[in-house]
C-alpha positions, 0 to 999 in steps of 0.5 A, spaced: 484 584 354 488 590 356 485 597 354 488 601 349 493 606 351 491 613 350 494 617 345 498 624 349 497 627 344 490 626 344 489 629 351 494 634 351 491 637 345 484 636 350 487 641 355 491 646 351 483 647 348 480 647 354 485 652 358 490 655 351 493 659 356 494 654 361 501 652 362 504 645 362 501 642 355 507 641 350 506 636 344 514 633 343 515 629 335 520 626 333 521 627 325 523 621 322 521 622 315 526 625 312 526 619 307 521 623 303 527 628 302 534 627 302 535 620 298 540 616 301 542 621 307 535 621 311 538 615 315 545 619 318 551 617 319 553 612 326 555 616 331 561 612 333 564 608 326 561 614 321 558 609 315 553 611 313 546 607 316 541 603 312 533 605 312 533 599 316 537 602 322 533 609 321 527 605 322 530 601 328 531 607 331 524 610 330 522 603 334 526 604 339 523 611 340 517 609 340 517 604 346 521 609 349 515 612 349 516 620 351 515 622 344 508 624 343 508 624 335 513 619 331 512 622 324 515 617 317 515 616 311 508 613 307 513 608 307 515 606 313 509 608 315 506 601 311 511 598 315 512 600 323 504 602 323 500 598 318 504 591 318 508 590 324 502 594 329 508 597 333 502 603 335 496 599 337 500 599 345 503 605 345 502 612 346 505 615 341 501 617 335 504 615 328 503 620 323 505 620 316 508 626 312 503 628 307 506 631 302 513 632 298 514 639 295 518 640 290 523 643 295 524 638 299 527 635 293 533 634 295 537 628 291 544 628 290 546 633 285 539 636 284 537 643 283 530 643 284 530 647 291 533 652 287 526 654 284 520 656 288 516 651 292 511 647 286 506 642 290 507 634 289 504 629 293 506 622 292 502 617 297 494 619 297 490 619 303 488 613 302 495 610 302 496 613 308 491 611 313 491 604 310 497 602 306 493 601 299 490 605 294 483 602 295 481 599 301 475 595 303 473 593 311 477 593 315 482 596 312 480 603 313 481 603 319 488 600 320 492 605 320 495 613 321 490 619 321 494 624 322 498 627 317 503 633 315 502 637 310 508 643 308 506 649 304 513 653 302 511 661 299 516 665 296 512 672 296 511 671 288 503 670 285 504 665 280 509 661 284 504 662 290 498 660 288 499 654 285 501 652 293 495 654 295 490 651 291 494 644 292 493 646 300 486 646 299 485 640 295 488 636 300 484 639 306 477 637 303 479 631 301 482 629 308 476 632 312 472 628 307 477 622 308 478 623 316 486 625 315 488 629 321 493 634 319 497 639 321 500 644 317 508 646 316 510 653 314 516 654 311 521 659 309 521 662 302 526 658 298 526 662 292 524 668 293 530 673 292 529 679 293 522 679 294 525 675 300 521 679 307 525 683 310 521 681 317 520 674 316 517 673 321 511 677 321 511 674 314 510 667 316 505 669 322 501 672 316 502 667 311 499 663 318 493 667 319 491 669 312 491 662 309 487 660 315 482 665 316 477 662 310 477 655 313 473 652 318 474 648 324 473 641 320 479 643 315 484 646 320 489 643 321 492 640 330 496 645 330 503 648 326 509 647 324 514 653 323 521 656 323 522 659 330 523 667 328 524 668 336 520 671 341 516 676 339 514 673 332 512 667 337 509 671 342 504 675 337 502 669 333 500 665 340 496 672 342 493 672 336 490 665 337 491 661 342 488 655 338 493 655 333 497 651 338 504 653 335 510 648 334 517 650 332 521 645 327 528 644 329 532 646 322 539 644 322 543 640 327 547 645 330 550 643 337 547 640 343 545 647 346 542 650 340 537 644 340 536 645 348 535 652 348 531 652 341 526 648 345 526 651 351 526 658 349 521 658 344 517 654 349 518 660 354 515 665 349 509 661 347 511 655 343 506 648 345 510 643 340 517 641 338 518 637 332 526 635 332 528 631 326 536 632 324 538 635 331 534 627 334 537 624 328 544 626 329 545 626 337 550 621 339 545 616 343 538 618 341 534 615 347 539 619 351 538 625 347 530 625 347 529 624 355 533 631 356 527 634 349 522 631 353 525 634 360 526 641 357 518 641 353 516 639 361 519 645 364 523 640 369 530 643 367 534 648 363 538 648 356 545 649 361 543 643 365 540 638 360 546 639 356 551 638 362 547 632 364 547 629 357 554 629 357 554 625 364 550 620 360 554 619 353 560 618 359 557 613 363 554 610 357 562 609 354 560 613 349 565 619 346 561 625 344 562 629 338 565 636 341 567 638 348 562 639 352 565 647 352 564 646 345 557 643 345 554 649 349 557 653 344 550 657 341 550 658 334 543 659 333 542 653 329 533 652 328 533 660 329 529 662 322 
């Protein structure tokens, strides 16, 4: 029988901890969960034609990821999840770890005509740990053992006591039930949504803080792999890695924008100390998403550079008898899209 192939991010996440000033190491996602958020419009719109795509093409296209095997993380829905990792085993040969989104707060709550991300952040979390590592409330034998163990859990802080605390106490119920359980998680750190004038005015200075306070009374056990947060530019990034070079920092990729503001995203904030990248909408979005994640996985490498890869990108959708949404002197336009 042929042996299991390690997870990356297993190993990358050895030797970030083992050398954390060392270079090399970058952990790349692929954030398909946005089922969990958006209803109807998680899937996107087929590139070519326009019509909307099903939740089964969404998930033919987090297949067609991982078998392509440059991502690290494939992040999903608890339902998809069920699917692709519990029922079809789509991970059991492969290197990339699935992961399952934790929690959904009441500020990814974004349903056609709703107006609840208009109110602070109040934490909810539909799937139990139980139903994301197994697929069922109660499992028993084997079961336990079946499916994801990482998972990511968001917190959203609008700088207001009473909005804010209920946030945290959630935070910590979950961390103590998923050590108890063996739930990896790692930890996303959103902008304040409703803060209004309490918004900082040095936003990224407060999110590093929001970072190291609510981690400062954790212990190993319960910390989480690592982060997920808005890339507030290279100051803020370079003094948080400074701070603790453990935390292994990654950046979301916030909303598509042209080709060039997800390449040079990563490429910059990697530049300044970034060590991960999840990438939902920017993926999602992009005219041939195999294509698209073979350049993410080249900058993340370090093997080429922001100008190049969207230049070569563009080379590939030609060559693929694919017509691009913009020009190629209008997609390496940078409009800071992802920038917090």
């Amino acid at each position: 029988m042929p042996a299991t192939p390690e997870k990356t991010l297993d190993a990358k996440l050895a030797r970030i901890h083992a050398d954390p000033h060392g270079a090399g190491d970058f952990i790349l996602a692929d954030a398909k969960d946005a089922d969990m958020a958006m209803g109807l419009k998680a899937p996107g719109v087929d590139p070519v034609t326009g019509a909307p795509r099903s939740l089964a093409e969404y998930r033919d296209h987090m297949r067609e990821i991982v078998r392509q095997g440059l991502v690290d993380i494939m992040l999903m829905s608890a339902s998809s999840n069920d699917l692709l990792t519990n029922r079809e085993r789509l991970f059991d040969d492969s290197p990339v770890t699935p992961a399952v989104r934790a929690n959904d707060a009441t500020d990814i709550h974004l349903v056609a005509g709703g107006t609840y991300a208009d109110a602070p952040s109040r934490p909810f979390r539909t799937p139990t740990i139980e139903q994301i590592m197994t697929g069922r409330a109660a499992p028993g034998g084997a079961e336990g053992q079946r499916g994801a163990d990482l998972g990511l859990y968001s917190i959203t802080l609008n700088n207001d006591v009473a909005s804010d605390l209920p946030v945290l106490d959630a935070y910590r119920e979950f961390r103590l039930d998923a050590e108890r359980k063996g739930l990896r998680h790692f930890l996303e750190i959103f902008e304040p949504n409703a803060a209004g004038d309490r918004r900082p005015a040095e936003l990224g200075r407060f999110l590093n803080d929001v970072v190291a306070r609510t981690l400062a009374g954790v212990p190993q056990a319960g910390r989480p792999v690592f982060l997920k947060m808005p890339y507030a530019g290279p100051e803020a990034m370079e003094a948080l890695v400074a701070y603790d070079p453990h935390l292994v920092v990654g950046i979301l990729g916030g909303s598509a924008g042209t080709t060039y503001d997800a390449f040079f995203l990563l490429e910059d904030a990697r530049r300044h100390g970034a060590r991960a990248a999840l990438f939902g909408r920017k993926i999602n979005n992009s005219e041939h998403q195999p294509t698209f994640v073979r350049y993410l996985r080249a900058l993340a490498d370090g093997d080429i550079d922001a100008t190049e890869a969207c230049r070569a990108y563009h080379a590939d959708l030609e060559r693929l008898g694919i017509r691009p949404r913009r020009s190629l002197e209008d997609d390496l336009a940078f409009t800071a899209a992802g920038f917090a």
